[in-house]
C-alpha positions in Angstrom: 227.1 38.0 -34.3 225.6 39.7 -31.7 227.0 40.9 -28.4 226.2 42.1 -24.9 226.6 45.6 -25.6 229.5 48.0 -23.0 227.3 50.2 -20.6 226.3 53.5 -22.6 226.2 51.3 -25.8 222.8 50.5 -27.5 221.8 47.0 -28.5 221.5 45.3 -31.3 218.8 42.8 -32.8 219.6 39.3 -35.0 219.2 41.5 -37.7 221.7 44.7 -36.6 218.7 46.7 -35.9 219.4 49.1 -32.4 216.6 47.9 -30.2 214.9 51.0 -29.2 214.0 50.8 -26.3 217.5 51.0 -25.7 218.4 53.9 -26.9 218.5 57.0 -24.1 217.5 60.8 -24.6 221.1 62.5 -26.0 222.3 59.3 -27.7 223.4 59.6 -30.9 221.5 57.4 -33.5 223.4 55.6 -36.4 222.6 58.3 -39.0 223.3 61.4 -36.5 227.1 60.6 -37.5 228.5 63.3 -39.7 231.7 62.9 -41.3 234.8 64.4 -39.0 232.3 64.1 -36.3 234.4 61.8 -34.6 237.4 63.3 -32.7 240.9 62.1 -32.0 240.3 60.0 -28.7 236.9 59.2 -29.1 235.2 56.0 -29.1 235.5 54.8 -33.0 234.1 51.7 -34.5 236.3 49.0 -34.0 237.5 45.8 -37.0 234.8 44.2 -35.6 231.8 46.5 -35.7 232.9 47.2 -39.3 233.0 43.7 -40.2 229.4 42.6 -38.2 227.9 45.6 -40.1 229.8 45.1 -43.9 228.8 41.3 -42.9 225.0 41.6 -42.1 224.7 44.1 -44.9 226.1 41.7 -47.3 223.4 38.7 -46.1 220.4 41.6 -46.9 221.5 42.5 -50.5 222.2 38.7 -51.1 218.6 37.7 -49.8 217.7 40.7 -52.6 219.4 39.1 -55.2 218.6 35.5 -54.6 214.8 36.1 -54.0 215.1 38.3 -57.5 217.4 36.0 -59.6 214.9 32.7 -58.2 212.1 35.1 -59.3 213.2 35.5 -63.0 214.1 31.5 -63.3 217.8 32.6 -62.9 220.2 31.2 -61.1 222.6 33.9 -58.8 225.8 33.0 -60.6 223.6 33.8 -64.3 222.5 37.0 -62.4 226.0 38.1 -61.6 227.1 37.1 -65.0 223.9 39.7 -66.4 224.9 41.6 -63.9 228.4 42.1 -66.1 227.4 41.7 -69.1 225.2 44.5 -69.1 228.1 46.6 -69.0 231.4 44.4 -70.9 232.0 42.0 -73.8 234.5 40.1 -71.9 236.1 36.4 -73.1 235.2 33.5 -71.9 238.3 33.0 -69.5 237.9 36.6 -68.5 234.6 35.8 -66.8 235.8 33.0 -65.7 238.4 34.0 -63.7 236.1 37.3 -62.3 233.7 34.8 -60.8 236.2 31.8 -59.8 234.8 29.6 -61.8 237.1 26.8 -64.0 236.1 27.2 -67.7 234.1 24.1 -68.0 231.8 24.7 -65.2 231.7 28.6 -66.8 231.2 26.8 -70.0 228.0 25.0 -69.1 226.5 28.0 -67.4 226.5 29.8 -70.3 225.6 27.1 -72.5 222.5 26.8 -70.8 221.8 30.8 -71.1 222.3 30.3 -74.8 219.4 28.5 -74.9 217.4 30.6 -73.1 218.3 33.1 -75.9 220.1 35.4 -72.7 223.6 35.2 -74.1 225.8 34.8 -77.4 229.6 33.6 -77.9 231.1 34.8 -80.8 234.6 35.1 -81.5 236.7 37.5 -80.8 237.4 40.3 -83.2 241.4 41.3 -81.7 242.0 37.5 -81.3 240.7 34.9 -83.7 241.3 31.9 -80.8 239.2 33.9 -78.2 235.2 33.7 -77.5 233.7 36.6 -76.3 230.4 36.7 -74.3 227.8 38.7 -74.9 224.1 39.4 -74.0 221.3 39.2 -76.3 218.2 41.7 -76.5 216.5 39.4 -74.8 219.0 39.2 -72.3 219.2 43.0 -72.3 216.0 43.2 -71.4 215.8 40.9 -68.5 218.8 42.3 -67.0 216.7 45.7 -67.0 214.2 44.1 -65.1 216.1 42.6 -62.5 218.4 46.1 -62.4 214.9 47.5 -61.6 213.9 45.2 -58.9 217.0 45.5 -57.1 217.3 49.0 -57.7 213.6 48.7 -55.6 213.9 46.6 -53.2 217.7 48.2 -51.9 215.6 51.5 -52.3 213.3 50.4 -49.7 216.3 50.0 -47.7 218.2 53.2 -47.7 214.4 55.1 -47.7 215.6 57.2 -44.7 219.5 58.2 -46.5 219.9 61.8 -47.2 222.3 62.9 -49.5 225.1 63.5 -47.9 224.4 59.7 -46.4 223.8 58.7 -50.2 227.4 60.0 -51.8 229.2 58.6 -48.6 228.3 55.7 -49.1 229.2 55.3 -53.1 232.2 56.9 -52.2 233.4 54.9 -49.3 231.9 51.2 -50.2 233.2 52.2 -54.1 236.2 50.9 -54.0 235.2 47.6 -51.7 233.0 47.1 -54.9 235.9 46.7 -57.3 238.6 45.1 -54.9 238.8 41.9 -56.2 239.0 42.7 -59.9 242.2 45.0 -59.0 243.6 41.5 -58.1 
């Protein structure tokens, strides 16, 4: 994904890191961007920058949640589904449908939760045909644990992130996060 950079441009490691040495007295560093800093006319990120970077990003937080999930015996699809549960009851073709998965394939995954004691179907309470899905306290409590380790590890990652940096990026990545559920 990398490219020979334009002259004036820094360059950019495997892993999206600006090789320093590269980098000249004046230049402006990643983080030196303030919003409306960029005029009409300047030189703006273009579609491809912005995917490379969303793209690169997204290969860090999944090696976070894979090396997690494999840590707790978990698979990453059961992590995503904690990852939900921790904060809805939804039925069992809800869930499906929110991670792509056809309701037999669904069905065994949570199966094999249920015996973990992670997870409990019981029926639902508006519609007596539905099955809801639910964690348990023991599920509860490992989905804490992995919330914590990703919560530490992406810490790690955005060490050097004031504030302002912080509440940009919840703001402008927000809605990316809930894009597919919109439909």
């Amino acid at each position: 994904m990398t490219s020979s950079p334009q002259p004036g441009e820094p360059a950019y490691s495997e892993r999206g890191d600006i090789e320093t040495g590269d980098i000249e007295p004046g230049d402006t560093e990643p983080g030196d961007i303030e919003p409306g800093d960029i005029e009409p006319g300047d030189s703006e990120p273009g579609d491809s920058d912005v995917t490379d970077t969303l793209v690169q990003t997204a290969f860090v937080i999944m090696g976070i949640l894979t090396r997690v999930a494999s840590d707790h015996d978990v698979s990453l699809t059961q992590l995503r589904v904690l990852g939900i549960l921790r904060d809805h009851r939804p039925r069992m073709s809800q869930l499906a449908e929110f991670l792509g998965l056809d309701k037999s394939t669904l069905s065994g995954l949570i199966e094999r939760a249920e015996q973990r004691g992670l997870v409990e179907r019981t029926r639902s309470t508006t519609d007596g045909r539905a099955t809801e899905v639910g964690m348990t306290s023991a599920g509860c409590a490992l989905a804490e644990q992995v919330h914590a380790r990703v919560r530490d590890e992406i810490a790690v990652l955005t060490t050097g992130f004031d504030a302002v940096t912080r509440a940009m990026l919840v703001r402008e990545l927000g809605p990316l996060a809930h894009w597919d559920q919109a439909g």
